[in-house]
N, C-alpha and C positions, 0 to 999 in steps of 0.2 A: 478807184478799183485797183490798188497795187498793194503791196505786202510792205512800205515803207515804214518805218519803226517810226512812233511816236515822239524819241526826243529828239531824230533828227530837225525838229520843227523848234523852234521856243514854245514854252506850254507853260500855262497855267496849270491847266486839270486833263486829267488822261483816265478814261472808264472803259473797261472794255466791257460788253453787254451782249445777249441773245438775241435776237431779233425772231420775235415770230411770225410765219407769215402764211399766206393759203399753202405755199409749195412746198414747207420746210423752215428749221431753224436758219440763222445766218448769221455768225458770230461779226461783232463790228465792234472797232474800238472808237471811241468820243475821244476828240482834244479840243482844247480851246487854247485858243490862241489867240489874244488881245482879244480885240472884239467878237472875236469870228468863230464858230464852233465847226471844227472838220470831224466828217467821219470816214474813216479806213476801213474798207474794204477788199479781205485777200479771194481774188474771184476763184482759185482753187480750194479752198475750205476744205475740209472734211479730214477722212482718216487719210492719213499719207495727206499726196497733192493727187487730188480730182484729177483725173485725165481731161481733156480738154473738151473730147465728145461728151463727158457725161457731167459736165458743168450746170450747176440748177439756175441758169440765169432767170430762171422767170421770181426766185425768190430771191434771189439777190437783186436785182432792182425795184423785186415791190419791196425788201426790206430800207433801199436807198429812199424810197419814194414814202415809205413808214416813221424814218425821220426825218423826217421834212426839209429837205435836202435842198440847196435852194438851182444848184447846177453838178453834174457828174465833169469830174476827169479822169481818164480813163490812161494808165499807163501800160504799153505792148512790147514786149519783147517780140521784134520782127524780123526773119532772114531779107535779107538786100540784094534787089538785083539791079540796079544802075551804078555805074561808075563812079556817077559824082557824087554818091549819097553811101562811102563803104561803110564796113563794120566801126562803131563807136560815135555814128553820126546820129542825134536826134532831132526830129523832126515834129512833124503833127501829119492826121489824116484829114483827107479835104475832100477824099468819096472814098466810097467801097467797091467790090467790086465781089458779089455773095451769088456763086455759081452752084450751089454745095446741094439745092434740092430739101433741105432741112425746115421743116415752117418752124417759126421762132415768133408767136404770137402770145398775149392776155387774152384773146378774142377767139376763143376755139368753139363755142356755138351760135353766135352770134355777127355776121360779117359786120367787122368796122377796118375803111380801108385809110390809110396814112400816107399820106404823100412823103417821099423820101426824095424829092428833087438835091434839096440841100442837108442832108444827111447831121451833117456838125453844125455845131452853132458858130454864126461869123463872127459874133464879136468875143466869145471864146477862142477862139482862132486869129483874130489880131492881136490880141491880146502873147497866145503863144509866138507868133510871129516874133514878135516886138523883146521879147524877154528872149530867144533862141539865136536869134541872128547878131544880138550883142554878144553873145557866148561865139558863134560861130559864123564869121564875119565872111559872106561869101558863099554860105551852102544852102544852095537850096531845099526849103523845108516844108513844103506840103505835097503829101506826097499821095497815089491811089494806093489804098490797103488790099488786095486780097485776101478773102476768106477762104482758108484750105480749109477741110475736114479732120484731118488729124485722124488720131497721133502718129499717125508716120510722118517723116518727113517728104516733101516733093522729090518726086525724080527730074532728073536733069531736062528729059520733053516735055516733062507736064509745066517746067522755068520757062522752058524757053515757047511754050506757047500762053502762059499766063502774060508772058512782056508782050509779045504781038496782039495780044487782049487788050492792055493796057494797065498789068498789075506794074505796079514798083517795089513792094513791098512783101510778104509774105507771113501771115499768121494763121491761128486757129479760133480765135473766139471773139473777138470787139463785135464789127457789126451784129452779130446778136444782142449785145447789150444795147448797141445803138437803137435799135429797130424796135426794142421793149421802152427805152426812152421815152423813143418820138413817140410810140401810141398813148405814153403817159401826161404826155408835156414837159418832161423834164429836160433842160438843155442841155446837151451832152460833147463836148470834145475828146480827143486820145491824141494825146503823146506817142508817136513812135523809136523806138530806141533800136536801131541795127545791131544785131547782136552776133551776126553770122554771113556770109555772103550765100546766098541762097544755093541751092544744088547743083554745080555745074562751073561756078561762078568764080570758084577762087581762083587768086591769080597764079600763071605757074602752075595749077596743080589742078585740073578740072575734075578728077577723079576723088577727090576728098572726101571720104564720109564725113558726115554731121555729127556730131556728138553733142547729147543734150545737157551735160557738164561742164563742156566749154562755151555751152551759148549760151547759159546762165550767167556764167561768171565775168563774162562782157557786158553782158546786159548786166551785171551789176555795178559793174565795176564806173556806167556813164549814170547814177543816181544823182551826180550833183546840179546838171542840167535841171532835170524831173524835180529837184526839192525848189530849186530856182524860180520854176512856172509857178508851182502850190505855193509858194509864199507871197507869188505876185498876184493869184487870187486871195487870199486869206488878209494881204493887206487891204485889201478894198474897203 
């Protein structure tokens, strides 16, 4: 689910295609790669970039689950709030932590309920492990994601009581994809990329506003990590 250009990968064949689905279109690009056929998916789509709140996640993972998908990874640009994990570190998510009130269900006349004990899939997750800690020898990388609401950014009390929560991380959209996943059965991981030190946080300068053009451009700037993971599933 990230915006990663297609020839960053070795490719055979590259299609990009509609996807239709009960919620909406959902443009997706096809690559194949050796054996392996990836599909890309930009979860902001549409005119501009989709604000975060009005994201069509429920067609964007029936359109993941319409081509037959066989695992989701999910890539997050997230503000940082621990020490040992600053801006340019990535990691992976290993719970959530979705306070936000929003139901994010397939299941809206009919109760079907989903255990989310273990949220990510493990062996997706050692897998990230295993590929991340070679890169960055020493940091700790699974980390609790919090689900913000968006689009604004957190203020500094709403930080500093997300960490006595037990947030580490800071976004706007993953566990909804997760939680459409699991009711699917599709296995699902996320990549975490620090792109900002969350509100409050920065060193020397507690007072910084966020700006949403330098936390892009960090978070793009750590893509080789993230292409690193996707090639170590696609070789499989």
């Amino acid at each position: 689910m990230t915006s990663l250009a297609a020839d960053e990968i070795e490719v055979t064949r590259s299609d990009d295609i509609v996807a239709q689905t009960s919620y909406g279109e959902v443009p997706l690009t096809c690559v194949q790669s050796g054996s392996n056929e990836l599909i890309f998916l930009e979860r902001h789509h549409g005119e501009g970039t989709t604000p975060p709140h009005n994201i069509n996640h429920r067609a964007n993972i029936e359109a993941m689950a319409g081509a037959g998908v066989d695992a989701i990874l999910a890539v997050c640009s997230v503000g940082t709030i621990p020490e040992d994990f600053p801006p340019g570190s990535v990691g992976y998510a290993s719970q959530y932590i979705d306070f936000t009130g929003v139901t994010m269900s397939f299941h809206d006349e009919d109760a079907q309920f989903t255990s989310m004990t273990k949220p990510f899939d493990e062996e997706m997750n050692r897998k990230l492990e295993s590929v991340l800690s070679a890169l960055q020898p020493g940091l700790s990388l699974a980390r609790n994601y919090w689900l913000a609401q968006g689009p604004q950014f957190e203020t500094t009390a709403e930080i500093d009581a997300i960490e006595k929560l037990g947030g580490e991380v800071v976004g706007m959209t993953m566990p909804r994809e997760c939680k459409l996943a699991a009711e699917i059965g599709i296995p699902y991981a996320a990549i975490v990329v620090a792109s900002n030190w969350a509100a409050g946080r920065e060193p020397g300068d507690s007072g910084k506003d966020l700006d949403h053009l330098e936390v892009s451009s960090t978070a793009g700037s750590r893509l080789g990590p993230v292409i690193d993971c996707i090639k170590s599933f696609s070789n499989d």
